[in-house]
TORTORMAR-746985 format. One record per residue: residue in one letter; chain; residue number from 1; x negated, y, z negated of N, C-alpha, C in turn. Coordinates in Angstrom, 1 decimal. Example, Ala and Ser with C-alpha at 12.3 -4.5 7.8 and 13.67 -1.06 7.14 Angstrom:
BEGIN
type,mol,seq,nx,ny,nz,cax,cay,caz,cx,cy,cz
A,A,1,-13.2,-5.7,-7.8,-12.3,-4.5,-7.8,-13.2,-3.3,-7.8;
S,A,2,-12.8,-2.2,-7.1,-13.7,-1.1,-7.1,-12.9,0.0,-7.9;
***
This chain:
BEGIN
type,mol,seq,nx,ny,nz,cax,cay,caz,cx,cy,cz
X,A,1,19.6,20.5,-17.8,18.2,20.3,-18.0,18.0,19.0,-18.8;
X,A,2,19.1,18.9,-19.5,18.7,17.5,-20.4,19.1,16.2,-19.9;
X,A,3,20.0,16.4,-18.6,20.1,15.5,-18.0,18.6,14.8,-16.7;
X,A,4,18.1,16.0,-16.5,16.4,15.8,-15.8,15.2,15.5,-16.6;
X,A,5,15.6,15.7,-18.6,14.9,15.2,-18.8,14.8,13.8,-18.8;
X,A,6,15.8,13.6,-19.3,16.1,11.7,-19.6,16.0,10.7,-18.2;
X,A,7,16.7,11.4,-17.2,15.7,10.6,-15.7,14.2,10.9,-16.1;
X,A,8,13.7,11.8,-16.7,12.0,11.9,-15.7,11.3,10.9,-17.2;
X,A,9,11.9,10.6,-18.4,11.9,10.0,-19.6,11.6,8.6,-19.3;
X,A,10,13.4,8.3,-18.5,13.6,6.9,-18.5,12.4,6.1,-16.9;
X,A,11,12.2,7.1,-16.0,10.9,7.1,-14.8,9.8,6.6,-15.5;
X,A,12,9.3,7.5,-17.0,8.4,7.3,-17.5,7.8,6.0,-18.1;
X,A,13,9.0,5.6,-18.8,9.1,4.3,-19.9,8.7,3.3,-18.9;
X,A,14,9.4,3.6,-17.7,9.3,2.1,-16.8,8.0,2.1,-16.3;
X,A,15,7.6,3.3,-15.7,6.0,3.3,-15.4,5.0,2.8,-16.4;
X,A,16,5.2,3.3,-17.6,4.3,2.7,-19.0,4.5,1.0,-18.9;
X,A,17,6.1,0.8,-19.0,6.0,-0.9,-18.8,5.5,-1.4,-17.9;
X,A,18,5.5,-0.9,-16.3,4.6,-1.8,-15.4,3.2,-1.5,-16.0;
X,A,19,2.7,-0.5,-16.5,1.3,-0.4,-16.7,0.6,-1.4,-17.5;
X,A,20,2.2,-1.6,-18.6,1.4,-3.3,-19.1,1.1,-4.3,-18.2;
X,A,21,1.0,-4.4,-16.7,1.2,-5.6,-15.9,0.0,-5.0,-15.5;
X,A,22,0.2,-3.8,-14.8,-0.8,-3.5,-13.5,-2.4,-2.6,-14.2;
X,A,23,-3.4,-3.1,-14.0,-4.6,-2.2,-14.6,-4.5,-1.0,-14.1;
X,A,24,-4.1,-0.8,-12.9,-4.8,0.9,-12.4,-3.8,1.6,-12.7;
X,A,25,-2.6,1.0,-13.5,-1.4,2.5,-13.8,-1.4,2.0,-15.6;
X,A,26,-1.8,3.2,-16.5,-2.3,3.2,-17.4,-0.7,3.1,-17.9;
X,A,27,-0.6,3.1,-19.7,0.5,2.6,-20.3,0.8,3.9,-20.8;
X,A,28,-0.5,3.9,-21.8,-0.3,5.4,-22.9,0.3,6.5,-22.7;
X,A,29,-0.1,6.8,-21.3,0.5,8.3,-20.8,1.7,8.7,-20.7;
X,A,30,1.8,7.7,-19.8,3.8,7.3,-19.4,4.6,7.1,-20.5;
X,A,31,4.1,6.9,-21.8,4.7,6.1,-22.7,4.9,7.2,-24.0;
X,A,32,3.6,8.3,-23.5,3.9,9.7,-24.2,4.7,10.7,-23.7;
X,A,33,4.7,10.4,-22.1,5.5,11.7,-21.5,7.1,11.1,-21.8;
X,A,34,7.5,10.1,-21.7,8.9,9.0,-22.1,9.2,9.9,-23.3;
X,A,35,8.4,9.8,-24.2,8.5,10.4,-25.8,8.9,11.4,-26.1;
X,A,36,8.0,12.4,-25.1,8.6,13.9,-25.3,9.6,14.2,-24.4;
X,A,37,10.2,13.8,-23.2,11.1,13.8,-22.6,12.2,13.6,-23.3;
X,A,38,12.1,12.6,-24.0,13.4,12.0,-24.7,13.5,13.0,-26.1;
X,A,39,12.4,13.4,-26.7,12.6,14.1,-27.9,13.3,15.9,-27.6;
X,A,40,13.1,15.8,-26.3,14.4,17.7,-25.7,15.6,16.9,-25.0;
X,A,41,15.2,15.4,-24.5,16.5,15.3,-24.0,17.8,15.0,-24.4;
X,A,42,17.1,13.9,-25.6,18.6,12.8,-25.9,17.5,12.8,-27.5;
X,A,43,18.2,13.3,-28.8,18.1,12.3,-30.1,17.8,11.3,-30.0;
X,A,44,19.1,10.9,-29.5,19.4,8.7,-29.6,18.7,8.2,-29.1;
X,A,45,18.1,8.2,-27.6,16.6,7.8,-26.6,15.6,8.1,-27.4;
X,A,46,14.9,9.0,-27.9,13.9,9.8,-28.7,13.7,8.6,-29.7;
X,A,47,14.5,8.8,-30.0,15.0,7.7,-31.8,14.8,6.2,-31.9;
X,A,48,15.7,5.8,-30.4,15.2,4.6,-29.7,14.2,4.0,-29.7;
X,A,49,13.5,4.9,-28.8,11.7,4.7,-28.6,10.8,4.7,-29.4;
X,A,50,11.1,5.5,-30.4,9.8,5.8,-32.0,10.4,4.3,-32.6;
X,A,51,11.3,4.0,-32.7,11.7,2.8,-33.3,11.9,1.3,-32.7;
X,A,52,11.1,1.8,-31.8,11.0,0.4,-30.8,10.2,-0.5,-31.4;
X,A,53,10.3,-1.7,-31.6,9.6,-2.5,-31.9,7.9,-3.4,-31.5;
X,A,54,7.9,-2.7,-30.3,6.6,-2.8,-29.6,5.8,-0.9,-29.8;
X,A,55,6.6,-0.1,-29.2,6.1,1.1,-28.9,6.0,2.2,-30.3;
X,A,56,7.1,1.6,-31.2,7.3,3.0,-32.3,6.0,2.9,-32.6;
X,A,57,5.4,2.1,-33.4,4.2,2.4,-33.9,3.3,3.3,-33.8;
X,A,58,2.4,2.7,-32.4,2.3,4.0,-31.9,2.4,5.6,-32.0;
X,A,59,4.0,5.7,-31.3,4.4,7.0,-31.1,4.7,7.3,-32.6;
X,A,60,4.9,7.1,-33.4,5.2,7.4,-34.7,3.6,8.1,-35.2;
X,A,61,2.6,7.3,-35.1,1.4,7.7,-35.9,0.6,8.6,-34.8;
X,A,62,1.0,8.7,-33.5,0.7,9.9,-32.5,1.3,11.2,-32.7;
X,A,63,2.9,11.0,-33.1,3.9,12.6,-33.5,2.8,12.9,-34.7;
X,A,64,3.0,11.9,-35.7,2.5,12.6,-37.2,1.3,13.2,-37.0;
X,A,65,0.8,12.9,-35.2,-0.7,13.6,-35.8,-2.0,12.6,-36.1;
X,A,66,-1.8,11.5,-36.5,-3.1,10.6,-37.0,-3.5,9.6,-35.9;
X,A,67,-2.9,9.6,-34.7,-3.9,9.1,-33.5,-3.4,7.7,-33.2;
X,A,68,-4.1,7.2,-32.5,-4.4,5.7,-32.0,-5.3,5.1,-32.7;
X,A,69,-5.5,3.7,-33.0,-6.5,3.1,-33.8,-7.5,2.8,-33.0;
X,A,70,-8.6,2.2,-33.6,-10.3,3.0,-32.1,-9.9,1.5,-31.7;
X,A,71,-9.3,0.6,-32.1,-9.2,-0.8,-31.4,-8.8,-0.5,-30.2;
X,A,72,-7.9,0.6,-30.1,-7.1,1.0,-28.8,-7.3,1.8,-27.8;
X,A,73,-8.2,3.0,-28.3,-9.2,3.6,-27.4,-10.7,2.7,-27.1;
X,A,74,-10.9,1.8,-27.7,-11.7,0.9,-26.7,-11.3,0.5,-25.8;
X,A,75,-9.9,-0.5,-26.4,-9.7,-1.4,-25.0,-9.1,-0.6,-23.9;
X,A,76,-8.4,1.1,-24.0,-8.4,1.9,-23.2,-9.2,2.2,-22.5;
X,A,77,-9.8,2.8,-22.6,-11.7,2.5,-22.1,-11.8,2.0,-21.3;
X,A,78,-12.2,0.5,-21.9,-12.9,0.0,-21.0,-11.4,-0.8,-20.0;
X,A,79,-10.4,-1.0,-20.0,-9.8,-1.4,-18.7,-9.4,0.4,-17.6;
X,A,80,-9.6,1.1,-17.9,-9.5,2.1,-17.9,-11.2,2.2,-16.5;
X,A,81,-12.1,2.3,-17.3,-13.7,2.2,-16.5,-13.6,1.5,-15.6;
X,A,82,-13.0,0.5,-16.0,-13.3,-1.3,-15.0,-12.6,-0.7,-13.8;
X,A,83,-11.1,-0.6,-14.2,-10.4,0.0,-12.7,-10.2,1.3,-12.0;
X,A,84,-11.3,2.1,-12.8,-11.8,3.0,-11.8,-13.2,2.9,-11.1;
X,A,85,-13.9,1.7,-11.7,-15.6,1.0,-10.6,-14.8,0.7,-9.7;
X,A,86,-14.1,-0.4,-10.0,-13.7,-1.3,-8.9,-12.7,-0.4,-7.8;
X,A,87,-11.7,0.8,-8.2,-11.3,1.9,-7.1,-12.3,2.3,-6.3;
X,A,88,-13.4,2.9,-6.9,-14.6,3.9,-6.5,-15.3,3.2,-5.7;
X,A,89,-15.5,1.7,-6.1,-16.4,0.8,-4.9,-15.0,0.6,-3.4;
X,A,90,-14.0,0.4,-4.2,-13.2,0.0,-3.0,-13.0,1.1,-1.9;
X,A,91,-12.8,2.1,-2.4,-12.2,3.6,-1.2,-13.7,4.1,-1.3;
X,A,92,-13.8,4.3,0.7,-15.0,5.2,1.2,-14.6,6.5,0.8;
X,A,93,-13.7,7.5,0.7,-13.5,8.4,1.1,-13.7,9.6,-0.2;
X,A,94,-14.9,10.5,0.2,-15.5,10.8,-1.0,-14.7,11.5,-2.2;
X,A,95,-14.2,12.5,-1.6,-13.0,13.4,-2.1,-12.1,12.5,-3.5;
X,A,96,-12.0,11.0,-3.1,-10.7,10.4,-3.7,-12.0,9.5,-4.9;
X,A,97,-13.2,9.7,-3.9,-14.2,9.1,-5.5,-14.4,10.0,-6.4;
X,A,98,-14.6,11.1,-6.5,-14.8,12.4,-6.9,-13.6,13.0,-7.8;
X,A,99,-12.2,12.7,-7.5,-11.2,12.7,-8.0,-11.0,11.6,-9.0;
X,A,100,-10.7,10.5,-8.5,-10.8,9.1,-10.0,-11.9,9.1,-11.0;
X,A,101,-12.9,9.8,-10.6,-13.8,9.4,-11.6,-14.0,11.4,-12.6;
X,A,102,-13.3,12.2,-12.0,-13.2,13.1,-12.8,-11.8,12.9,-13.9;
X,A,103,-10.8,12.2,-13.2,-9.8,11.9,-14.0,-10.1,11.3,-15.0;
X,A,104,-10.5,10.0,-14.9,-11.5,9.3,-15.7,-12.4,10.3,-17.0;
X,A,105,-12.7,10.7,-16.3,-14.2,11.6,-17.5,-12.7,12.8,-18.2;
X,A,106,-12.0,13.1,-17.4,-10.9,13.8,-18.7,-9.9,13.0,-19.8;
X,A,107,-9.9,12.0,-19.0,-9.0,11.2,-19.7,-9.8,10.6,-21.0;
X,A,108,-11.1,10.1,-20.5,-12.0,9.9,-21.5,-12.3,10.9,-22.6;
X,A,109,-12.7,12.2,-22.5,-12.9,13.5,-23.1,-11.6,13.5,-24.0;
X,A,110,-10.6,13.7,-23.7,-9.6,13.6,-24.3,-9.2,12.4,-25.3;
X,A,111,-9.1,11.5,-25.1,-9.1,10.1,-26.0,-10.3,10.2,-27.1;
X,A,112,-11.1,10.7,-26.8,-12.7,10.5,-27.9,-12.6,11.8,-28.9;
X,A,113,-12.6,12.8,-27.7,-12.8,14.1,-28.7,-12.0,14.3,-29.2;
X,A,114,-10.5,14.6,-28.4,-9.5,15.3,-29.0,-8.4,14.6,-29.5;
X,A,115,-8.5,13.1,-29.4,-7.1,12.3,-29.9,-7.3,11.7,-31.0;
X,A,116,-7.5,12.4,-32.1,-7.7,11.4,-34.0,-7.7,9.9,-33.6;
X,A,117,-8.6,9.6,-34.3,-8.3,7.8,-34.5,-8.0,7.6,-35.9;
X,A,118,-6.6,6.4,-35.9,-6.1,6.2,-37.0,-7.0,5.4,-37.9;
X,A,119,-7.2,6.2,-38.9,-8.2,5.1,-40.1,-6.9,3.9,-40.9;
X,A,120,-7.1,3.1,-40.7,-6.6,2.1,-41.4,-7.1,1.8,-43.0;
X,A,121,-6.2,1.2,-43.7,-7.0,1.2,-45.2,-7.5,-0.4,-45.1;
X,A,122,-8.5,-0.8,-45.7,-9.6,-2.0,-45.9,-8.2,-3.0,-46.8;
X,A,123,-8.1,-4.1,-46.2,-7.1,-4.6,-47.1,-8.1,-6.1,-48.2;
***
């Protein structure tokens, strides 16, 4: 089992990294499922990733509980909106409009209501 989690971990991390490239495949998500994959699969991967130099941050102040900073649920947001107009205008097919833009409204729901934002202190 802990060898299935670390493939579906290491699947994850790389999807989060393209998501820095590509707008319509988001970062955050992949980059949390990577986290918890790795934290049942492998210590050392787990350990790796919180201490990553780009990502620990992050996942460090996500585990403890104190969120994302609202700098980052904005710009989540709104590249997040943008490339789901521009999906919704692109595909006729109603079913798959009706699906992006409910994903959207949970994904949104979830980042606002339920995900703390980190208070930073006034320096």
């Amino acid at each position: 089992m802990k060898l299935l989690l670390n493939i579906a971990g290491v699947l994850a991390l790389v999807l989060a990294i393209l998501g820095l490239f590509l707008p319509l495949l988001p970062t955050t998500p992949f980059l949390l499922l990577a986290s918890a994959c790795f934290a049942r699969g492998s210590d050392r991967l787990h350990g790796w990733l919180v201490n990553h130099r780009v990502f620990g941050v992050y996942l460090r102040n996500f585990e403890a509980g104190n969120g994302i900073p609202l700098r980052a649920k904005i710009v989540a947001s709104v590249m997040m909106w943008s490339s789901l107009v521009v999906a919704v205008i692109r595909f006729e097919h109603l079913g798959l409009r009706i699906a992006l833009v409910a994903v959207g409204c949970s994904v949104s729901l979830y980042l606002w209501r339920y995900l703390p934002t980190l208070r930073t202190v006034a320096r």
